[in-house]
N, C-alpha and C positions, 0 to 999 in steps of 0.2 A: 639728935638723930633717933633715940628712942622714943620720944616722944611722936616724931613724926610717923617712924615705924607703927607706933600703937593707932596715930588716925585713920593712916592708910587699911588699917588691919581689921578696927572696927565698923567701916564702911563698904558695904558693896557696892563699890564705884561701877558704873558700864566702862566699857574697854577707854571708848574716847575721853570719859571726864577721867580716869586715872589717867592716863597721858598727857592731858592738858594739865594737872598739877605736877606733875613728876617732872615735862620739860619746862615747863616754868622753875619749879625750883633751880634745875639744871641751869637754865636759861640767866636767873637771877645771881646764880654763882660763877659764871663764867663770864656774867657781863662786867662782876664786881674785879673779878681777876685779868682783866681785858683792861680795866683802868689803870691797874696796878702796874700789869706792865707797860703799858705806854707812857706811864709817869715817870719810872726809873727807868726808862729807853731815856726818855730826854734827860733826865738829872743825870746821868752816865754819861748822854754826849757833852753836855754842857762842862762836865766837872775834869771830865779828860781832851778832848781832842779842841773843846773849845778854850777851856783855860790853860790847859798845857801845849798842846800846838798852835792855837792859834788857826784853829780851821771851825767853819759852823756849816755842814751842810748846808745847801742851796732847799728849797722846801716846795712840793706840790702847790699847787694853791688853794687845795680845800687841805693841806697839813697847816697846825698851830704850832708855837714852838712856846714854852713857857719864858724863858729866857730872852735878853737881848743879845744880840751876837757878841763874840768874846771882843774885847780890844788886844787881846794878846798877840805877837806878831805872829804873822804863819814860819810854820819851821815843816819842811816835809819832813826830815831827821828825825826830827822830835815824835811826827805822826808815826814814824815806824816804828819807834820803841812802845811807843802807848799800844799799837795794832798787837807785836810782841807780845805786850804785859797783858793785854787783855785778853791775847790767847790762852795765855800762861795759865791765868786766874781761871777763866773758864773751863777750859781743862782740867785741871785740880778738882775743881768743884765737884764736876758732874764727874770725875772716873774714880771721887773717894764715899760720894752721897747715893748718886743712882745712873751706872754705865749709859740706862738704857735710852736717858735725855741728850746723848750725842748725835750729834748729826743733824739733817732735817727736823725729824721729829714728826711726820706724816708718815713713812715708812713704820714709825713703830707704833705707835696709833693702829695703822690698816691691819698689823701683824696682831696686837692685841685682840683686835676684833674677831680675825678668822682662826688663831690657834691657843690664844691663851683664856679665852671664853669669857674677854671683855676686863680683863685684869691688869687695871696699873694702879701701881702702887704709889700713894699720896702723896710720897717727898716729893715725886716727879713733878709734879704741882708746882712746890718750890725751885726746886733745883732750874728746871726749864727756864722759868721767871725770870730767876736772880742771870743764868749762864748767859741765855738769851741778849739781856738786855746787856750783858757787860760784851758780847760778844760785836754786835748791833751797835752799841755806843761808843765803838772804842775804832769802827771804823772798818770791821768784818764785813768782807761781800755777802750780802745772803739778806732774807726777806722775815717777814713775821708772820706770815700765813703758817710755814710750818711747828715753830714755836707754840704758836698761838692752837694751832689745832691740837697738838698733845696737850697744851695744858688744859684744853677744853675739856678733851677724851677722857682728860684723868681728872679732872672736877667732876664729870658725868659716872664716872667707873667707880670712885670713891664713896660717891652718894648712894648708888646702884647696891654694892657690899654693902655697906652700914644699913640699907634698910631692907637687907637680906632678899633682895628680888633675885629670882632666875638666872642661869645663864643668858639666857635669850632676852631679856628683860634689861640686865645690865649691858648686853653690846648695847641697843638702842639707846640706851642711855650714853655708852660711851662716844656714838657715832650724834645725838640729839649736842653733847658739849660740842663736840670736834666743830660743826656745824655754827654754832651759839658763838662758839671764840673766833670764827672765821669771817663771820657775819657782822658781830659786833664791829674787830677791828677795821675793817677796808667798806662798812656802812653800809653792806650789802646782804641783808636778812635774807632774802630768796635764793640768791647765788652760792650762800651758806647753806640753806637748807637742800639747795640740790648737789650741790661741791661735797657733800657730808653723805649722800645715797650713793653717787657715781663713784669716789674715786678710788672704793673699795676694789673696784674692777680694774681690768685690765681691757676687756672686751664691751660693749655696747651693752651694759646691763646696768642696775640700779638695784640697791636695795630699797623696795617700795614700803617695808615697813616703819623706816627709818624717816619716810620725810614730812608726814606730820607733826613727831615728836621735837624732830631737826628744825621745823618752820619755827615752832612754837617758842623753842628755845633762842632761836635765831633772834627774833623779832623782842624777845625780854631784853637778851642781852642790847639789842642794838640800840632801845630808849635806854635804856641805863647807860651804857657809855656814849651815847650824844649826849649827855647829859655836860661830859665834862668841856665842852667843845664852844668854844664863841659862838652867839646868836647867829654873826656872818657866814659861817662856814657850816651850822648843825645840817642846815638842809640841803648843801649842795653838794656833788660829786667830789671823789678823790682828786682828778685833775679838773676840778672848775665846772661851769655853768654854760661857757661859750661854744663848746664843742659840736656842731652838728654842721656832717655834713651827708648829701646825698646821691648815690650812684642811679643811675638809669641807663647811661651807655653800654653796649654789646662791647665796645673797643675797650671799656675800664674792666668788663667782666674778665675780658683775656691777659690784661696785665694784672686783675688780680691771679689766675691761675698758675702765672711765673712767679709772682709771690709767692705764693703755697710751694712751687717747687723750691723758691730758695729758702724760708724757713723746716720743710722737711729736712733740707739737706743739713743746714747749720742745728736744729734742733738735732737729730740725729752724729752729730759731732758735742754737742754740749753732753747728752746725753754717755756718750761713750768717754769721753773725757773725763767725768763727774766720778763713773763707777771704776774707771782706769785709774785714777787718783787715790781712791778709797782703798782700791786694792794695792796702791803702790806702799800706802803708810802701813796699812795692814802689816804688809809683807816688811818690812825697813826694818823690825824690830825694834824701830822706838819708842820707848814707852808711851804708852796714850797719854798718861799726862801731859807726854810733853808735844804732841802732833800737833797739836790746835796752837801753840805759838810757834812753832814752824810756819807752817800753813799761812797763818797771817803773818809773817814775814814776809812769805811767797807775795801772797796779796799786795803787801805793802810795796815791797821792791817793783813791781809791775807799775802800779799808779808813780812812783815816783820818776820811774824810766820816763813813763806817759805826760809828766809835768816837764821833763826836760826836752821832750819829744816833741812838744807842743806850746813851748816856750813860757810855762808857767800857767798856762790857761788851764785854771781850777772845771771848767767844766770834766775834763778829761778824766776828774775824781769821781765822776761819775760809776767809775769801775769800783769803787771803796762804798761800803754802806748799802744803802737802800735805790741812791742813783733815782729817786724819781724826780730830784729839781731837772736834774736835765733831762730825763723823758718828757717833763712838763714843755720844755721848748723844741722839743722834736714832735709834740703831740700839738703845736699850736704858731712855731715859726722853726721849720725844719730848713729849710734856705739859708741859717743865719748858721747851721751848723755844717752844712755841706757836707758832703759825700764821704770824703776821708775821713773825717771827726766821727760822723755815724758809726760808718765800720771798723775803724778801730777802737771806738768804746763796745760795742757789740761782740768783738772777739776778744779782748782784754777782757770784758765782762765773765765772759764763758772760764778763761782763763782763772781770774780770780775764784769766782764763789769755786769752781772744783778748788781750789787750793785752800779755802776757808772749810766749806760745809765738807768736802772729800776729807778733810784730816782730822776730822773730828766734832768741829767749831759747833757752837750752837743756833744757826740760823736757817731759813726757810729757803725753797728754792722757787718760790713764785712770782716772787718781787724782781729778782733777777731775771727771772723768764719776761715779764713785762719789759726792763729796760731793753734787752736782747734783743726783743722779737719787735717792738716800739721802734730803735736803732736801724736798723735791718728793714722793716716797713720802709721807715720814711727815705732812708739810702734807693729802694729800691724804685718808691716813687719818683724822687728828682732823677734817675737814672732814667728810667720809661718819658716823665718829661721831658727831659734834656735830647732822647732820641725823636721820640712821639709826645707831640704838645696836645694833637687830639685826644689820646688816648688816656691822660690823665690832667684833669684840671686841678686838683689840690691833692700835694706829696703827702701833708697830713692824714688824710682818710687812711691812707697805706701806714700806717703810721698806729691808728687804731687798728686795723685788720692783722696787722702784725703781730700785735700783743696775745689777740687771740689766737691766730692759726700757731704760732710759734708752742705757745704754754698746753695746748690740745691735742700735740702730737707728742711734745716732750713727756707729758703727763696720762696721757689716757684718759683726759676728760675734755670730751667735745662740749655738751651741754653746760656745766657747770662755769665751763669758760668765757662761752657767751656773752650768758647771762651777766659775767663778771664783770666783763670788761664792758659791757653797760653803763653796767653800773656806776664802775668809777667811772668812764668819760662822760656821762649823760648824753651819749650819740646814738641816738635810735634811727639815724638816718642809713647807718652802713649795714643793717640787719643779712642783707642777702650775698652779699661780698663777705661778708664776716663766715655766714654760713659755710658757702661756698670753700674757703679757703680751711677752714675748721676741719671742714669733713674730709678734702684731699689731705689736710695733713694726716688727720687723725691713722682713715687708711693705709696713707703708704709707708708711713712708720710704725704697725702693729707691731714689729719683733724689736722695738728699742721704747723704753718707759725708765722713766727716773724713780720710780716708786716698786725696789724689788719685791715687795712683799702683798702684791696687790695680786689675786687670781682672777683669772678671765672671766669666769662667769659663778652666779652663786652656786650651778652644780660644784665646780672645785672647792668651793670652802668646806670646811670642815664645822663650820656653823653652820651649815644647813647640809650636813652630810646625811644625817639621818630622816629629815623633810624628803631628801629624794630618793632613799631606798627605797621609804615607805611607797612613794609616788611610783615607782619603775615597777616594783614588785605588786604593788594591787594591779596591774595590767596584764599580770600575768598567771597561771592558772595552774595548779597539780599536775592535770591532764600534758600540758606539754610539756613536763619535764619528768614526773618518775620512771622509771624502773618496771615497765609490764615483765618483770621477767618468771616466767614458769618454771625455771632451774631453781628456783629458793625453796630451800631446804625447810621444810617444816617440819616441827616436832608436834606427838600425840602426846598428850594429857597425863598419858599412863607408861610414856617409857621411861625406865629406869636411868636413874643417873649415870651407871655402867655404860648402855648402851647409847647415852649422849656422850659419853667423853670420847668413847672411838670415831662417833660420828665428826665431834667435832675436828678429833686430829687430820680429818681427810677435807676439810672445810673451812674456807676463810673465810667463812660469813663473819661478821661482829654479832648483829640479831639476827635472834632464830624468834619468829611468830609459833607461837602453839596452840592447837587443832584439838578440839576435840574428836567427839568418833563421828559425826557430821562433817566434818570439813569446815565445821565456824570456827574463828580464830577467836581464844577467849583469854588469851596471855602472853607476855612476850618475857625473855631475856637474854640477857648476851653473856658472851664468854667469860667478862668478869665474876659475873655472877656466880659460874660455874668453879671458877678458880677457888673460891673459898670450903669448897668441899676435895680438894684433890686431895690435901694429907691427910684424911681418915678414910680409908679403902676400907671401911666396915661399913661404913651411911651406900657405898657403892648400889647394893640391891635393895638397900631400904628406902631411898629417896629418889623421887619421882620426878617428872617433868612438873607440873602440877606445885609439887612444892618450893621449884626453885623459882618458876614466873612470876611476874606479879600480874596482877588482875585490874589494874585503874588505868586501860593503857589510852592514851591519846593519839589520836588515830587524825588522818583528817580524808578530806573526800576528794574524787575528780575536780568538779568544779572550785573546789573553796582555791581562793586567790594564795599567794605565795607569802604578801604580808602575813596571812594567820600563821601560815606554814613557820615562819620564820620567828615570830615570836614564841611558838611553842621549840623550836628549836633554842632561842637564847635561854626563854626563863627557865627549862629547867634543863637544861644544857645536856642537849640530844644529838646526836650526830645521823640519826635515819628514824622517820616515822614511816608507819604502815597508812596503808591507800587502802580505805576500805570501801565498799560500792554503798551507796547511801538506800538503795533500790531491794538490797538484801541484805541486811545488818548479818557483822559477823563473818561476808564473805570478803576475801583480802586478795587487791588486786595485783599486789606490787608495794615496793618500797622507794620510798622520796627522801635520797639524802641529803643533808645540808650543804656539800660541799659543790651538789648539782645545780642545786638553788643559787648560790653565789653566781656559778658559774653563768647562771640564765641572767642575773641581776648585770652581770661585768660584760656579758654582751649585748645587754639591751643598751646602759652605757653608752657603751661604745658605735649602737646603732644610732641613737641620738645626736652623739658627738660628731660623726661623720655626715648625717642628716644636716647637722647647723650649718659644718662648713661648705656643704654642696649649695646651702642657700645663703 
């Protein structure tokens, strides 16, 4: 790292070729850690749930699995003590090495961004990893996007410190990993790079600095981890190659619209359940170590209820893990699943991951949001067919639409969603029904986001707090905010200290401006200044106005903007300058306090604020 620090140091790179090496680097480390944990995701199923239960998850069909499936007999009993142990384990892990790898792991990511000035610390890196994959392997509802993204952020954050860049410098960097990890694993470089700008928000905004750096790294990472992938599968979509289909009917446009109303409704229930969970363990007083084998207990007991409910039909496990073998047949023969099976894998889903990721656990909440919102589509579709055959020709399409409107209202990310689930289905046919339902979800659930720590817009961050003072305050101008007041007390040049101390006891001024015998203001001081002569009442008629001022005073003008104003207020830490006329040096118009200036700053603000929501 010193070494790179010194290349970067002796080169004056332009802005764009330093960010093409930086998210490259970024890009090349998180595409390398993007392997790792996909490697020990599978050695961890394989080595627990396959050799010891007796279960091998069912598999997308652009997923590989290193492994042959276990011969070991299935035991659901068995599955629940592994789901237990692997809570157990995880737990320990991440609440003795580094707290802040529990849960999602996209929440503390977006938080490092906007308040801890792009700072995670590098065990995170590991911890996540190893948590993750034990959590994920053993049978944990929950996904690898969130995972995957902290360890991106903190491969990005890590690199960012050691070669001593910026605050502003290292978020991009932590936001270019987050991106790089997101992209590599689910093989969608773009949808990484925009997933990595959007979901810092909450509201319809983006961080536009972040997605060049984010692309760059995206697309490193994402030939480096195709790398490890069979020739069959490098180039095709997460679920497959067959998927297209396409809307043009008015009558499907309106059964997508009831869609979007019933994934608002359900995402807005997963949503509330998710941080009801989190807040339940919180409160329980059990120790964190031990939430995350609870919780997957929870987990566990639900899928097994579901296996006897369902007469041993493994698809039902769908609720345990990652769940996209059977999205795979909901996204491609949804009939075969029927209506019941949908929806109650889709609410057991919801059910679980809050019981997994709500207690602690270490896994992602994206992957689930797919099964969920995938479950829920296709239930929704056979329903609209089963009533209205015109209005829907394939339950599948809803099925894809699903994934996205569900994941984009839970999450606060319209765009990055999209894109996403593109990706993985390789269905460019349902672009405007996808739209369509995205954007009704996004809207009608604004007050419900699974990502607490994401602010609305970059004015609320605290990384870019200081960008838009600047920005409010050069709009604004001396002139409309000091003090023309002609009551201010001026001192001559030549009055005695005596006759300033009486003055002052009848006077709350702070500063007093002092006047020569012109009326030019040639000095200023305030009461403090004053105080250091009160215990020798001998200097009383010996020392003057004149000797107590000082003489280098910074003054500013009507016109000069508020920024100037405001920096001469910080750097040398002033609480009122004097208004002096630029037209007649000398003559003083008034006084400009800082605390008026805020005050001009917090309602422009707030004129802003209320401007957006009127539009």
């Amino acid at each position: 790292m010193n070494t790179l620090r010194r290349f970067f140091e002796s080169f004056e790179l332009p802005t764009s070729g330093k960010w093409i090496l930086l998210a490259s680097l970024v890009g090349a480390a998180a595409g390398c850690v993007a392997i790792v944990f996909e490697l020990l995701g599978q050695v961890v199923v394989r080595c627990t749930m396959g050799e010891l239960a007796g279960y091998t998850p069912t598999l997308a069909k652009g997923e590989h699995s290193l492994f042959e499936p276990a011969t070991t007999e299935f035991s659901p009993w068995i599955m629940l003590c592994v789901m237990v142990v692997g809570g157990l384990v995880s737990g320990c892990l991440v609440q003795l090495l580094a707290p802040e790898a529990s849960g999602a792991g996209t929440d503390a990511a977006i938080d490092a961004f906007h308040r801890d000035r792009g700072m995670i610390r590098g065990r995170v890196v590991f911890v996540k990893t190893l948590a993750s994959a034990i959590t994920l392997g053993t049978g944990g509802s929950g996904g690898r996007e969130g995972p995957i993204a902290q360890i991106g952020a903190g491969v990005g954050s890590w690199i960012g410190t050691h070669l001593h860049l910026s605050h502003r410098d290292r978020r991009i960097m932590l936001a270019a990993g987050m991106g790089a990890g997101v992209g590599a694993i689910f093989r969608a470089p773009l949808a990484g790079a925009v997933f990595a700008a959007e979901i810092l928000y909450s509201d319809a905004d983006l961080e536009a600095d972040v997605i060049v750096p984010a692309a760059t790294a995206s697309i490193v990472a994402y030939v480096l981890f195709s790398q490890i992938l069979p020739d069959e599968i490098r180039f095709i979509p997460l679920f497959g190659e067959e998927l297209e289909h396409f809307s043009t009917s008015p009558l499907e446009l309106a059964s997508y619209s009831l869609l979007a109303i019933v994934v608002t409704l359900v995402s807005i229930l997963y949503v509330w359940l998710f941080h009801r969970t989190r807040t339940l363990f919180l409160a329980s007083g059990i120790r964190p170590h031990l939430c995350p084998a609870l919780g997957a207990g929870i987990a566990g007991v639900i899928g097994i209820l579901m296996l006897y409910l369902y007469d041993s039909d493994r698809r039902v496990l769908a609720v345990l893990g990652t769940g996209y073998g059977t999205l795979q047949m909901a996204l491609t023969d949804s009939a075969s699943l029927g209506i019941p099976l949908l929806l109650t894998i889709a609410f057991a889903k919801i059910a679980t991951t809050a019981a997994t990721i709500g207690s602690g656990g270490s896994g992602g909440v994206f992957g689930p949001s797919l099964v969920i919102g995938g479950a829920l589509g296709a239930s929704v579709g056979l329903a609209v067919q089963a009533v209205w055959p015109q209005a829907v020709a394939e339950p599948e399409a809803f099925a894809v639409v699903g994934m996205a409107g569900f994941f984009a209202g839970a999450a606060r990310a319209p765009l990055s969603t999209i894109i996403m689930v593109r990706a993985l289905t390789g269905d460019f046919g349902l672009l405007v029904p996808t739209m369509l339902v995205t954007t009704l979800s996004f809207v009608a659930s604004h007050k419900w986001g699974l990502y607490l720590k994401q602010v609305p817009t970059r004015m609320d961050s605290k990384a870019h707090r200081g960008d838009f003072i600047i920005d409010v305050l050069e709009g604004l101008h001396v002139s409309d905010v000091y003090r023309h007041n002609p009551s201010i007390m001026l001192i001559n040049e030549s009055m005695t200290l005596d006759d300033i101390v009486h003055r002052l006891a009848k006077n709350h001024q702070h500063y007093f401006p002092v006047v020569d015998s012109e009326g030019r203001m040639v000095g200023i001081f305030t009461d403090d200044d004053v105080r250091s002569y009160l215990y020798d009442d001998v200097l009383w008629d010996l020392v003057v106005a004149r000797d107590i001022m000082i003489t280098d005073v910074v003054s500013v003008a009507p016109q000069d903007d508020l920024n100037t104003a405001m920096k001469a207020f910080t750097s040398l830490n002033l609480d009122e300058l004097p208004v002096i006329d630029p037209d007649q040096p000398g003559s003083l118009l008034g006084m400009l306090r800082r605390k008026e200036t805020i005050a001009a700053y917090n309602q422009r603000v707030m004129e802003h604020k209320l401007a957006r929501e009127e539009t």
